[in-house]
VOPAGU-2260 file (C-alpha; in pm, 1 decimal, decimal comma):
REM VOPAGU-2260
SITE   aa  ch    i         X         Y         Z
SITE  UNK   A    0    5670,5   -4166,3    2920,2
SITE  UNK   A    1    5886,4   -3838,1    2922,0
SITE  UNK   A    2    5634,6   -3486,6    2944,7
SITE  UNK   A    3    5659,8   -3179,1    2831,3
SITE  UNK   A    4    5434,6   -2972,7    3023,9
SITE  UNK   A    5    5378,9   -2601,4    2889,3
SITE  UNK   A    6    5198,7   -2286,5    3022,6
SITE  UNK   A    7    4971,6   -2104,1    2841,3
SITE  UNK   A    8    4934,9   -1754,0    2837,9
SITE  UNK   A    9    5211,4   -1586,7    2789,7
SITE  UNK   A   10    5406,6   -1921,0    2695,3
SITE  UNK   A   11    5225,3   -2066,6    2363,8
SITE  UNK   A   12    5040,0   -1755,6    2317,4
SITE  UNK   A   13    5034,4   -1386,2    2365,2
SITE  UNK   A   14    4722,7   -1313,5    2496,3
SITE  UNK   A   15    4781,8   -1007,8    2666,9
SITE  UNK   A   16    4622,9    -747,2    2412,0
SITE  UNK   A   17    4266,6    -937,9    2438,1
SITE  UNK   A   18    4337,3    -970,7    2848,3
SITE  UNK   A   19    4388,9    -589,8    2879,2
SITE  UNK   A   20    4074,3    -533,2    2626,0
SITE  UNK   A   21    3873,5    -711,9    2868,8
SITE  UNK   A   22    4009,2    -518,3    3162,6
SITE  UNK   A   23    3917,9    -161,7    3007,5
SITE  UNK   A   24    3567,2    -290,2    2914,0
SITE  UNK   A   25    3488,8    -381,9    3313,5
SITE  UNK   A   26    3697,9     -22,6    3364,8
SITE  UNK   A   27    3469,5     201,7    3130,2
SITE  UNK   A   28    3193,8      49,6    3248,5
SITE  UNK   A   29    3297,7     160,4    3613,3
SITE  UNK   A   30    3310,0     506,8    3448,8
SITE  UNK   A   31    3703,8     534,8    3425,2
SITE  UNK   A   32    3801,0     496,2    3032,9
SITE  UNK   A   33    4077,1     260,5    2941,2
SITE  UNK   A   34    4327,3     224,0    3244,6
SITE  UNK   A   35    4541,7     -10,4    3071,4
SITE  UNK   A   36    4783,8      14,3    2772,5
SITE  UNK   A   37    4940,3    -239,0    2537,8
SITE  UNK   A   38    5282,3    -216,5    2577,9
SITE  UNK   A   39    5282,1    -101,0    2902,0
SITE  UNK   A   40    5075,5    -341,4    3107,8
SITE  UNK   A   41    5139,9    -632,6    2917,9
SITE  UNK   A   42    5246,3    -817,4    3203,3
SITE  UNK   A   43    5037,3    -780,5    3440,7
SITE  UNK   A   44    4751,9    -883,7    3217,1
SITE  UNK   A   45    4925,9   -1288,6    3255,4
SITE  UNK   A   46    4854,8   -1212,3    3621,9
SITE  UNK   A   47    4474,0   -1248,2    3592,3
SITE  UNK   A   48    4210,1   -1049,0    3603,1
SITE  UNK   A   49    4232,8    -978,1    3981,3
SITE  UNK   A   50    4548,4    -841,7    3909,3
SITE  UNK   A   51    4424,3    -651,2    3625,5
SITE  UNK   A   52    4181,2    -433,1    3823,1
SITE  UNK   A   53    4426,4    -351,9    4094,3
SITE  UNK   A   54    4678,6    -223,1    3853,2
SITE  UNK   A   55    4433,4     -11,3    3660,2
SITE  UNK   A   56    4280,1     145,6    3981,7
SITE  UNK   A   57    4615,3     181,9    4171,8
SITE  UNK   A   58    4660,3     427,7    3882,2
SITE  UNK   A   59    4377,2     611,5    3989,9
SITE  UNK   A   60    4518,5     530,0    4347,6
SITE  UNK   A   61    4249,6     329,6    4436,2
SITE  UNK   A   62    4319,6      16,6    4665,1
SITE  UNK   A   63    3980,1    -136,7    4735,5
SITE  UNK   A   64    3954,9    -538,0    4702,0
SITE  UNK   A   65    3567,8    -574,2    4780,0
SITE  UNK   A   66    3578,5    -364,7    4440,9
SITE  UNK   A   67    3829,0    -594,4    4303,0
SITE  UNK   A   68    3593,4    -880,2    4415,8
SITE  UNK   A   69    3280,7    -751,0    4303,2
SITE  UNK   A   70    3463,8    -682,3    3904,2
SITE  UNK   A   71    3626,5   -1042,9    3857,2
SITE  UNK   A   72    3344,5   -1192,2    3716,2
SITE  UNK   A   73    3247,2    -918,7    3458,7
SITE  UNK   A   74    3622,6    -948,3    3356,6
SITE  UNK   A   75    3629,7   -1313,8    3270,6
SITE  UNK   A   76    3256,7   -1208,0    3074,4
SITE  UNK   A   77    3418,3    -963,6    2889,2
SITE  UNK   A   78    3724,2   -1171,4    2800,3
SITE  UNK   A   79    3499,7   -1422,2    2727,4
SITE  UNK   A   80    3293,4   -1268,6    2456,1
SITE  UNK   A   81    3617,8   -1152,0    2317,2
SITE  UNK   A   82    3873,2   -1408,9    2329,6
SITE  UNK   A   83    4053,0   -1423,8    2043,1
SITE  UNK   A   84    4084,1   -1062,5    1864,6
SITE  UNK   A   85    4444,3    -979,1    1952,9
SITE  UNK   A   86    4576,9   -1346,1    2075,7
SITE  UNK   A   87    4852,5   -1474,1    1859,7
SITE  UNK   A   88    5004,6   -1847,3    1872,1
SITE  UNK   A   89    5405,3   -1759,8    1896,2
SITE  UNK   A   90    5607,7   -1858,4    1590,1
SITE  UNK   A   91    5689,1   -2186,6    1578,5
SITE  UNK   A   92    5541,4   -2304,8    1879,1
SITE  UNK   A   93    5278,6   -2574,7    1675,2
SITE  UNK   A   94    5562,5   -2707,8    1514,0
SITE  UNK   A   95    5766,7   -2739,8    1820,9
SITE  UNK   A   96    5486,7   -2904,9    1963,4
SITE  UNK   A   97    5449,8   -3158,4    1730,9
SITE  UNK   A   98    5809,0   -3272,3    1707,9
SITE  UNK   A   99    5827,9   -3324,3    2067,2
SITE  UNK   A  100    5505,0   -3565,7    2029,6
SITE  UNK   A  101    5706,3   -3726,9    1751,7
SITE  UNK   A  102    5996,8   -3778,5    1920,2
SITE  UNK   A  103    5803,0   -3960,5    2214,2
SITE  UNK   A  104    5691,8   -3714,7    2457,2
SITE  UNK   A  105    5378,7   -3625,1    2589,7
SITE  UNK   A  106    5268,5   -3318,1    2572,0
SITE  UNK   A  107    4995,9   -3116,8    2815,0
SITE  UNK   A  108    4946,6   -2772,7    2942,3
SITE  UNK   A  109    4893,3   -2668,4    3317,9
SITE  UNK   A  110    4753,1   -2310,4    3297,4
SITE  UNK   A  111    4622,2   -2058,9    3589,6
SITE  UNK   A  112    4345,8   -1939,0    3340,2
SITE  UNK   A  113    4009,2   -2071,4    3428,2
SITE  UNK   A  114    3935,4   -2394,4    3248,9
SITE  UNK   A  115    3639,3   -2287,8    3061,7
SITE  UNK   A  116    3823,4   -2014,5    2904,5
SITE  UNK   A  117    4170,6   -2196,2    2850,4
SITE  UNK   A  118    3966,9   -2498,0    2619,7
SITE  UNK   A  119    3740,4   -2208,6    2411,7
SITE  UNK   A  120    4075,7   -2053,2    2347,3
SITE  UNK   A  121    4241,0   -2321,3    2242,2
SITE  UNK   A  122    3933,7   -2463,4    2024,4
SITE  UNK   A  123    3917,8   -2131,2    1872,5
SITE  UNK   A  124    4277,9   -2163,8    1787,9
SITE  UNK   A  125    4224,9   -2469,8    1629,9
SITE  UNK   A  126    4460,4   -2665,2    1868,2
SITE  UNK   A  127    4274,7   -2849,0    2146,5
SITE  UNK   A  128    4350,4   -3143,6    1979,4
SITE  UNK   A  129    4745,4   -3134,3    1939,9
SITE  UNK   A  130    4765,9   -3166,7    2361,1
SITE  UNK   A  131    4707,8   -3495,5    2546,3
SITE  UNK   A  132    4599,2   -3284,6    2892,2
SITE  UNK   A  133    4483,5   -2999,2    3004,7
SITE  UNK   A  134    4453,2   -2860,8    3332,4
SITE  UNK   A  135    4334,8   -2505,0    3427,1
SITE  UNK   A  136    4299,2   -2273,7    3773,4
SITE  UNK   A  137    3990,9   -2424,7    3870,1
SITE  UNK   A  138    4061,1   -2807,9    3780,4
SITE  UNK   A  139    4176,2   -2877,0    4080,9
SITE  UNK   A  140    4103,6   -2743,4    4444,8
SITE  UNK   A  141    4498,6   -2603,0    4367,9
SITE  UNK   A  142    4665,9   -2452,0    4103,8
SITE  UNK   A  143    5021,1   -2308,8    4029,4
SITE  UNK   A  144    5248,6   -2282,6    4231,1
SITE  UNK   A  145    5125,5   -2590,4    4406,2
SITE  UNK   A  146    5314,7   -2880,6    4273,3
SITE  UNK   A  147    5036,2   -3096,2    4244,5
SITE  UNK   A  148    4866,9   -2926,1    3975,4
SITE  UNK   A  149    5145,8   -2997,3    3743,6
SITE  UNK   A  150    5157,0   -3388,7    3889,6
SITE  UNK   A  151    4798,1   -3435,0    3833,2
SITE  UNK   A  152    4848,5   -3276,2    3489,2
SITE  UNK   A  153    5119,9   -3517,6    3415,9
SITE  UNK   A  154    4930,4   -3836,0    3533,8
SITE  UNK   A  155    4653,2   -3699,4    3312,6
SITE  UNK   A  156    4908,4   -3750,1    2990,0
SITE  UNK   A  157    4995,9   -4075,3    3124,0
SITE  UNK   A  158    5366,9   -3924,9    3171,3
SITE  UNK   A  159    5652,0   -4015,1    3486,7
SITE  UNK   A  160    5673,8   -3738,2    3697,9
SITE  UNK   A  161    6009,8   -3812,0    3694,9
SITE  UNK   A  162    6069,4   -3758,0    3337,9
SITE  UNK   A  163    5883,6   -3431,4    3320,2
SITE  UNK   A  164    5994,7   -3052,8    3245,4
SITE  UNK   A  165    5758,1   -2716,3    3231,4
SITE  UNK   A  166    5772,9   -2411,4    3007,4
SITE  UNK   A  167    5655,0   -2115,5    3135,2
SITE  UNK   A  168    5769,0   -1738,7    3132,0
SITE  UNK   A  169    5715,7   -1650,4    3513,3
SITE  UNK   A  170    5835,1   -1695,2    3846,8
SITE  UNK   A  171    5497,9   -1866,9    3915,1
SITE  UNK   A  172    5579,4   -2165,7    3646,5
SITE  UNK   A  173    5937,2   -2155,1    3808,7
SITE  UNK   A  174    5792,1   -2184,5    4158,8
SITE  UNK   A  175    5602,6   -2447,2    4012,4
SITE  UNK   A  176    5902,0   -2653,3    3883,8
SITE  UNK   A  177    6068,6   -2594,2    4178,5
SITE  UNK   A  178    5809,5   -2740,2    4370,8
SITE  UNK   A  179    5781,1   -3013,1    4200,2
SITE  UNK   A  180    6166,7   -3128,0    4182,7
SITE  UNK   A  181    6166,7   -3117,0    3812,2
SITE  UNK   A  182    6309,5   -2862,1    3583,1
SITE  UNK   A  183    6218,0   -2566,8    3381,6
SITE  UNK   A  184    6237,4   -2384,9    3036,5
SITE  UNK   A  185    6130,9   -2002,5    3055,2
SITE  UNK   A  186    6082,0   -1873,5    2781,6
SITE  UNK   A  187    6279,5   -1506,2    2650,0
SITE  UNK   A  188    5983,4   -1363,7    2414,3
SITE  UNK   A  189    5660,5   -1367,6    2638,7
SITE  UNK   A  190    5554,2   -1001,9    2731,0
SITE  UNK   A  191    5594,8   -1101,0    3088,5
SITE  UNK   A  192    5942,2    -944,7    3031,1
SITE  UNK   A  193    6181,0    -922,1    3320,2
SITE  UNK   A  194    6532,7   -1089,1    3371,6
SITE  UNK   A  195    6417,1   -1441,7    3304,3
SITE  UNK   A  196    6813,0   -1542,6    3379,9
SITE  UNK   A  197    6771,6   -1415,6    3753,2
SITE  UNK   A  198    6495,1   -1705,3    3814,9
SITE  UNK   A  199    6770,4   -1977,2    3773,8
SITE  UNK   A  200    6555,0   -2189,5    3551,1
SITE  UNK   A  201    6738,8   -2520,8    3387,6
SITE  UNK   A  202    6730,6   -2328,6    3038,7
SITE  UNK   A  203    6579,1   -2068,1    2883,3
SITE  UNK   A  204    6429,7   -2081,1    2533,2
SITE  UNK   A  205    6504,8   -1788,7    2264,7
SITE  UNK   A  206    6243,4   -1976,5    2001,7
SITE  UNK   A  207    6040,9   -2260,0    1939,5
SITE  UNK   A  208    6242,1   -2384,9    1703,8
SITE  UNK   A  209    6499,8   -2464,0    1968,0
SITE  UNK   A  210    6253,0   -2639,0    2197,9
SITE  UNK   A  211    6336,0   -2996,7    2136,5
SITE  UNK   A  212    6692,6   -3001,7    2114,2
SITE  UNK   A  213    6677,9   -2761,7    2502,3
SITE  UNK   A  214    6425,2   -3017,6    2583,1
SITE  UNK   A  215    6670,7   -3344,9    2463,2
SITE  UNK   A  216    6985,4   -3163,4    2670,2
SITE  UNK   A  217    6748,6   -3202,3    3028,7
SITE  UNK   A  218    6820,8   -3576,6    2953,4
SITE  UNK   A  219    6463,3   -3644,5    3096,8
C-alpha cells in the first residue's frame, strides 16, 4: 500500500506558541521572566525542549547543559498541563488527510515529540483517529533522522517502504527522507521558516489543499 507519512509539529500543526509557553514557565520559575517570544523563537520551539532552554539562556549567555539536563523534565510538565492553548491544526490539513486515505494511501505520522505528549495532543484535537500509525521520539530506541523510525512507522500502517513519501518542514524530516531513499514534501507555512528550497526536497507544499495532487506527481 502507498504511505503518506507526515510530521507533526510544525507540519499538521503549529504548536510553537504553547511550546514557547512551556519554556518561559520552567524559565520564570528559574527566576529569569519570559526568555522566549512568539514570533521570534518560533523555530526553535520545533527543536524540543532541550533546545528551548539553551536558546533562552544563551540570551542571558548562559551555556550550562547539566542545567539544560536538570530543566527537560519540568518542560515537558509544563507543556503537558498546557497543551493545547495556542496549537492550531493548519488549514486544510484534515481534509487533505482524508482524501489521501480515500484515494488509497495510508496515512501515519513519525514525530520527535515524546509519545505520550504527541497522542494527548492529537486526542485533544480530536484526530487520533484519522491516522493508521503513530510513532513518537521515544517509540523506538531511535528516532529522526534515523531511517528506521520512519520504516517501522510505515510497517506499522501496513504500507511498502517503497511506496512511501514524508512531510515535514525541517532539515531533520529531510535527513530523514534522505535516509531512507524515499522522497520528501516540506512544507512553505510552518514557523520553522528558512529557505525550504535550499534542502532539495522532491516538492514543496504551499497548502494542504495541494497535498494530493504533489503527492500523485511522486508516482509512488
Amino acid at each position: 500500500m502507498r504511505s503518506v507519512v507526515f510530521d507533526l509539529d510544525g507540519t499538521l500543526m503549529d504548536t510553537s506558541g504553547d511550546l514557547l509557553a512551556a519554556a518561559n514557565t520552567v524559565f520564570r520559575a528559574m527566576g529569569h521572566g519570559d526568555l522566549l517570544e512568539r514570533g521570534r523563537d518560533d523555530g526553535a520551539a520545533l527543536k524540543g525542549g532541550r533546545f528551548m532552554l539553551r536558546r533562552g539562556l544563551g540570551y542571558l549567555g548562559i551555556e550550562n547543559e547539566v542545567l539544560v539536563d536538570a530543566n527537560y523534565r519540568n518542560i515537558l510538565e509544563a507543556y503537558d498541563s498546557a497543551i493545547d492553548v495556542h496549537t492550531v491544526i493548519y488549514p486544510g490539513a484534515m481534509e487533505a488527510v482524508g482524501r489521501l486515505r480515500d484515494a488509497g494511501y495510508a496515512v501515519g505520522i513519525c514525530t520527535n515529540k515524546p509519545e505520550w505528549l504527541a497522542e494527548k495532543l492529537l486526542r485533544s484535537k480530536g484526530v487520533w483517529d484519522e491516522f493508521g500509525a503513530m510513532l513518537g521520539a521515544d517509540t523506538l530506541p531511535v528516532r529522526k533522522p534515523d531511517p528506521e523510525h520512519l520504516f517501522e512507522t510505515v510497517r506499522r500502517l501496513g504500507g511498502d517502504l517503497g511506496r512511501t513519501c514524508l512531510v515535514g518542514d525541517t532539515d531533520t524530516d529531510r535527513n530523514t527522507a534522505r535516509n531512507a531513499g524515499v522522497p520528501s514534501i516540506l512544507v512553505t507555512f510552518g514557523p520553522g521558516g528558512g529557505d525550504m528550497l535550499a534542502l532539495e526536497p522532491e516538492a514543496l507544499l504551499p497548502h494542504y489543499d495541494a497535498l494530493l495532487d504533489v503527492v500523485e506527481d511522486l508516482n509512488l
